[in-house]
N, CA, C and O atoms as CSV, one atom per row, in Angstrom:
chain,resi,resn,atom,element,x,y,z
A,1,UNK,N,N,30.334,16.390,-5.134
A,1,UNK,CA,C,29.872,15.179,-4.465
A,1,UNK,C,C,28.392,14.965,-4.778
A,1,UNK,O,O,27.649,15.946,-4.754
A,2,UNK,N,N,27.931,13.811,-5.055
A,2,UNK,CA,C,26.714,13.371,-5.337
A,2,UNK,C,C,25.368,13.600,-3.996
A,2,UNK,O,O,25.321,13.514,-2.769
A,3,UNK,N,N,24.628,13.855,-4.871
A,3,UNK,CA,C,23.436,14.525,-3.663
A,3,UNK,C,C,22.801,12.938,-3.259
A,3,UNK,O,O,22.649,11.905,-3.911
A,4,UNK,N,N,22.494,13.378,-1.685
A,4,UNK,CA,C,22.123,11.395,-1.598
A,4,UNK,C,C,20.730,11.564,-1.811
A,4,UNK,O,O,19.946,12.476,-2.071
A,5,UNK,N,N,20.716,10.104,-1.561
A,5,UNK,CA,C,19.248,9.533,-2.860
A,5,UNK,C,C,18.298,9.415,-1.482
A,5,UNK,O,O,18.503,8.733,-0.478
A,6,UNK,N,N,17.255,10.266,-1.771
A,6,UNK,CA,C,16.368,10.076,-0.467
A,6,UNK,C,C,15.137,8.983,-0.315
A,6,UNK,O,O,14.124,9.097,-1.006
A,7,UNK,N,N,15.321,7.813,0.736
A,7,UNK,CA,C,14.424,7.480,0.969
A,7,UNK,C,C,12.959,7.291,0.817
A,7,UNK,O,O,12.200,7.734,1.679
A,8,UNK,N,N,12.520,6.666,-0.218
A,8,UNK,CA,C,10.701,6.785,-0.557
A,8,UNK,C,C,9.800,6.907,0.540
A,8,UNK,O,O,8.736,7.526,0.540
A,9,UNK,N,N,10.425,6.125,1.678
A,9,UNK,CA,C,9.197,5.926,2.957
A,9,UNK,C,C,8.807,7.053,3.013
A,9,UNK,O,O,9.395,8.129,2.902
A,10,UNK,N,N,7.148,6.627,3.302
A,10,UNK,CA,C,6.001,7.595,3.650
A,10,UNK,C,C,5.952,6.885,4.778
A,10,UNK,O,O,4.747,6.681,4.927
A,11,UNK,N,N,6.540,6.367,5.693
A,11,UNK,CA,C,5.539,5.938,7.250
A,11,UNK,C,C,4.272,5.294,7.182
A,11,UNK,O,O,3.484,5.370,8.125
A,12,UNK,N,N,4.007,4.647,6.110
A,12,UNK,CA,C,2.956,3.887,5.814
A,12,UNK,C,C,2.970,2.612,5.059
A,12,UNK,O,O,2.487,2.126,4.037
A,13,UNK,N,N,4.030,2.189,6.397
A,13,UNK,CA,C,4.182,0.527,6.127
A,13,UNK,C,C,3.402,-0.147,6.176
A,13,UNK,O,O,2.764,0.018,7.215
A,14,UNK,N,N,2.901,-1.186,5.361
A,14,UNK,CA,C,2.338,-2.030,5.047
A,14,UNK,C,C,2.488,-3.042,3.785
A,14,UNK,O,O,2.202,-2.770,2.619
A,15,UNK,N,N,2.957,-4.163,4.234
A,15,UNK,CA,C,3.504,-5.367,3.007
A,15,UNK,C,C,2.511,-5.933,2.592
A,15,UNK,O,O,1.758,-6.400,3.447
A,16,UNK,N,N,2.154,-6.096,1.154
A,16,UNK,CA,C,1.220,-6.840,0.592
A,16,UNK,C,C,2.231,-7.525,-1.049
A,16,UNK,O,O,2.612,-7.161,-2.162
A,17,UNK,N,N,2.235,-8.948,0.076
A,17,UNK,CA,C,3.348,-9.434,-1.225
A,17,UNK,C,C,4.478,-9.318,-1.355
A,17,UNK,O,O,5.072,-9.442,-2.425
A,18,UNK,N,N,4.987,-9.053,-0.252
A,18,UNK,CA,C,6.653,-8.768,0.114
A,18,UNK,C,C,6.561,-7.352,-0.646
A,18,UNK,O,O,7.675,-7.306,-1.168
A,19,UNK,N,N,5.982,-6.325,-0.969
A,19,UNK,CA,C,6.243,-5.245,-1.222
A,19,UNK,C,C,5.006,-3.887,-0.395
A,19,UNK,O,O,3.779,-3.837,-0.307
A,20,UNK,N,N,6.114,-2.983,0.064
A,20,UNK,CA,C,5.322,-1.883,0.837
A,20,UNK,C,C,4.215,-1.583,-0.422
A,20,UNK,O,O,4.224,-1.608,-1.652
A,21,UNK,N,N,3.301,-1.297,0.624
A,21,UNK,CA,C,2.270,-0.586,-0.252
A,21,UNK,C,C,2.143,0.977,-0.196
A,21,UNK,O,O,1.320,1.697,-0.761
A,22,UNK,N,N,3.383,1.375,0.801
A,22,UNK,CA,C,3.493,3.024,1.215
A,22,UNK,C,C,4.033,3.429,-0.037
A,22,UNK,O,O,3.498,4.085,-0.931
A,23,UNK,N,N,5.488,2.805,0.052
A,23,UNK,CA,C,6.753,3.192,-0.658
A,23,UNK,C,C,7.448,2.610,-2.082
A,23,UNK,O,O,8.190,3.123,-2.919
A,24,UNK,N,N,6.706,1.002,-1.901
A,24,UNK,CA,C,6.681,0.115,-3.367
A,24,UNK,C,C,7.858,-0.527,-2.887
A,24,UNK,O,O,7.847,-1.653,-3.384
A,25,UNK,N,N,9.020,-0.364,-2.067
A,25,UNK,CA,C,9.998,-1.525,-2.041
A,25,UNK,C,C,10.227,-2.731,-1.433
A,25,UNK,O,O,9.955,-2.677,-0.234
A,26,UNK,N,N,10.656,-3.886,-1.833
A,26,UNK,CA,C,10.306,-4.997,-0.887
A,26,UNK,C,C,10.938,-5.200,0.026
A,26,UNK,O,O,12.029,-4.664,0.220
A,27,UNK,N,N,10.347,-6.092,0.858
A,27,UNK,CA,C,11.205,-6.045,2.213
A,27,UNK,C,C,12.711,-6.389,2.655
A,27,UNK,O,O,13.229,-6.309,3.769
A,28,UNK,N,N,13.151,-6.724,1.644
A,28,UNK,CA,C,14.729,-6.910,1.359
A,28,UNK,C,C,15.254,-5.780,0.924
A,28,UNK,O,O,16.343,-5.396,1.351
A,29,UNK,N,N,14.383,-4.930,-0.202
A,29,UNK,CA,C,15.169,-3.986,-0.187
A,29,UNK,C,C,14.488,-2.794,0.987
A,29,UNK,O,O,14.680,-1.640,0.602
A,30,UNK,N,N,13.987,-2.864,1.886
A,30,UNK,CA,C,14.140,-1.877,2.782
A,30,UNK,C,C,14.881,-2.519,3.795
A,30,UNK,O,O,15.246,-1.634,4.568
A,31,UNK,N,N,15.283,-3.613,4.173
A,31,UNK,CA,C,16.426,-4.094,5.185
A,31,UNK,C,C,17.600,-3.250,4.650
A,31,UNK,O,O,18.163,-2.434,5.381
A,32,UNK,N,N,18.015,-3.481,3.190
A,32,UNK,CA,C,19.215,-3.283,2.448
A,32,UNK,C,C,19.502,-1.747,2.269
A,32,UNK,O,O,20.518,-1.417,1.658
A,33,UNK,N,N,18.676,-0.824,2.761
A,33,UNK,CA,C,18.662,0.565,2.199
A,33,UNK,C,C,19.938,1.234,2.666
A,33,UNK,O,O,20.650,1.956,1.969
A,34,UNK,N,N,20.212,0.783,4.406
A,34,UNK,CA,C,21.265,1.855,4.225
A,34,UNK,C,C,22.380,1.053,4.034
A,34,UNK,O,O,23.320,1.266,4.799
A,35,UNK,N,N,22.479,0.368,3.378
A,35,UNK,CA,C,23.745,-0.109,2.895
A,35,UNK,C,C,23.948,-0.009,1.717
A,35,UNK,O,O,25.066,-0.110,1.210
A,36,UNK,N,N,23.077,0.169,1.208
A,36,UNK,CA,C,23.251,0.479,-0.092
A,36,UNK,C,C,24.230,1.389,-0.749
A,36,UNK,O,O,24.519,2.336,-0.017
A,37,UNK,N,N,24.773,1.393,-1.796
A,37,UNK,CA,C,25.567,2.490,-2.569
A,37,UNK,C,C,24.422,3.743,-3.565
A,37,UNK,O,O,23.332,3.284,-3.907
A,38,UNK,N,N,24.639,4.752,-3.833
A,38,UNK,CA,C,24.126,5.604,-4.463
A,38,UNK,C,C,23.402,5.099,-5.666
A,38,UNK,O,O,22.331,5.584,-6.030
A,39,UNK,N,N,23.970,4.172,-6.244
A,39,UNK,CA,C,23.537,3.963,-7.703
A,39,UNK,C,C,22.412,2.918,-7.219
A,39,UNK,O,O,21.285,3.340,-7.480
A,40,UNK,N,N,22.424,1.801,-6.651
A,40,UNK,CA,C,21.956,1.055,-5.927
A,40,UNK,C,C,20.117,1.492,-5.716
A,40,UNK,O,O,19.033,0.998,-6.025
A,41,UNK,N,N,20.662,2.780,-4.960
A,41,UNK,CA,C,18.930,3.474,-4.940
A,41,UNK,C,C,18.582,4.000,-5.355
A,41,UNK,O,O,17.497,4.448,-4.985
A,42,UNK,N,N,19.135,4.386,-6.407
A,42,UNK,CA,C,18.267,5.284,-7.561
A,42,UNK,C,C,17.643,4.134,-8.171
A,42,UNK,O,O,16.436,4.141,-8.413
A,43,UNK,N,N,18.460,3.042,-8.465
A,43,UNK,CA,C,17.779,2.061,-9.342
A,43,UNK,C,C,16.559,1.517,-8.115
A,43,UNK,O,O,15.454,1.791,-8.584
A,44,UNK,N,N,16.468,1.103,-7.253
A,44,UNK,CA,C,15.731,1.061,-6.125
A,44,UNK,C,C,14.612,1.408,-6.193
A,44,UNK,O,O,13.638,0.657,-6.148
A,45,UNK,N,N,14.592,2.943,-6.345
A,45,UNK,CA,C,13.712,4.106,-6.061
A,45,UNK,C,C,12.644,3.992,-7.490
A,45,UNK,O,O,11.417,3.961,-7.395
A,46,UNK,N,N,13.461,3.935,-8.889
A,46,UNK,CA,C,12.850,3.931,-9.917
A,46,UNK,C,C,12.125,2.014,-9.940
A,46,UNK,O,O,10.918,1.941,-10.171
A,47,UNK,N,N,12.842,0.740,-9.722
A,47,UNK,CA,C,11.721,0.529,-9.514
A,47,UNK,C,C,10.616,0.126,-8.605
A,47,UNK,O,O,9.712,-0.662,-8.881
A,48,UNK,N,N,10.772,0.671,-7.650
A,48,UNK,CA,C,9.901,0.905,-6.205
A,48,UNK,C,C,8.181,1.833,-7.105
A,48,UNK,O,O,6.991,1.529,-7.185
A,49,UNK,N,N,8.829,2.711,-7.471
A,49,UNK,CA,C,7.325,3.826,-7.980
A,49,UNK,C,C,6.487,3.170,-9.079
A,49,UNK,O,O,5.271,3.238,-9.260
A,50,UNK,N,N,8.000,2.125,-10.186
A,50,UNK,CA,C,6.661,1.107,-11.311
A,50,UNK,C,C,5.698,0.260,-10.518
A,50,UNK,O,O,4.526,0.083,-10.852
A,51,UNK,N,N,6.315,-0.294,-9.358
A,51,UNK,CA,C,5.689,-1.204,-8.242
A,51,UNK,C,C,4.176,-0.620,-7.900
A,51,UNK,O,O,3.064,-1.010,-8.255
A,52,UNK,N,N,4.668,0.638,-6.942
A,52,UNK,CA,C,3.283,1.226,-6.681
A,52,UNK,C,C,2.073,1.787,-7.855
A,52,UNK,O,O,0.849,1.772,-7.724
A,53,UNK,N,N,2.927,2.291,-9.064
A,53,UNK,CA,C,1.843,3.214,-10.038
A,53,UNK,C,C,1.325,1.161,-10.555
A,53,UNK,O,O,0.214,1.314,-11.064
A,54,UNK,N,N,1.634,-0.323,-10.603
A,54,UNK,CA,C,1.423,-1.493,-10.684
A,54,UNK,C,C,0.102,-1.815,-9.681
A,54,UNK,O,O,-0.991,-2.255,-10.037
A,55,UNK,N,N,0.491,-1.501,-8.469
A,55,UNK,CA,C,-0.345,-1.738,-7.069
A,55,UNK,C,C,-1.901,-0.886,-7.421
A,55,UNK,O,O,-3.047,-1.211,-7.110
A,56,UNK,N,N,-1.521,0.011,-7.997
A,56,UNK,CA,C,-2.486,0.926,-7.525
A,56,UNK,C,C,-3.715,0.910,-9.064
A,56,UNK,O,O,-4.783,1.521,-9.106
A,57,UNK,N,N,-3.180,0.105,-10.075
A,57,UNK,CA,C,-3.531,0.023,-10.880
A,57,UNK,C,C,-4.920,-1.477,-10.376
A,57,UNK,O,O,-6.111,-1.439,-10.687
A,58,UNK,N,N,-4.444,-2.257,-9.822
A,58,UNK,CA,C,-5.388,-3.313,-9.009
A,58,UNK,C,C,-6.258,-2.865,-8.547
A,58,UNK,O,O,-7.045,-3.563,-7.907
């Protein structure tokens, strides 16, 4: 059985631009998280982190 895909949140919500600046995902996809399917958040997750290593580049 597939290992589940853990959650990016750091508890350091904050939206700038419809996207966390904790975790990198937007606010649709953190409504959508636990509904999500496995594959769903990996793709999620990968691009949630281009988001932030993007953010942080500003």
């Amino acid at each position: 059985m597939p290992k589940e895909v853990k959650s990016p949140c750091i508890s350091e919500c904050k939206l700038k631009h419809e996207v966390c600046t904790g975790c990198g995902r937007t606010r649709d996809e953190i409504k959508e998280w636990k509904g999500m399917k496995r594959r769903d958040r990996l793709e999620t997750v990968q691009l949630a982190t281009r988001r932030l290593k993007a953010l942080k580049k500003k």
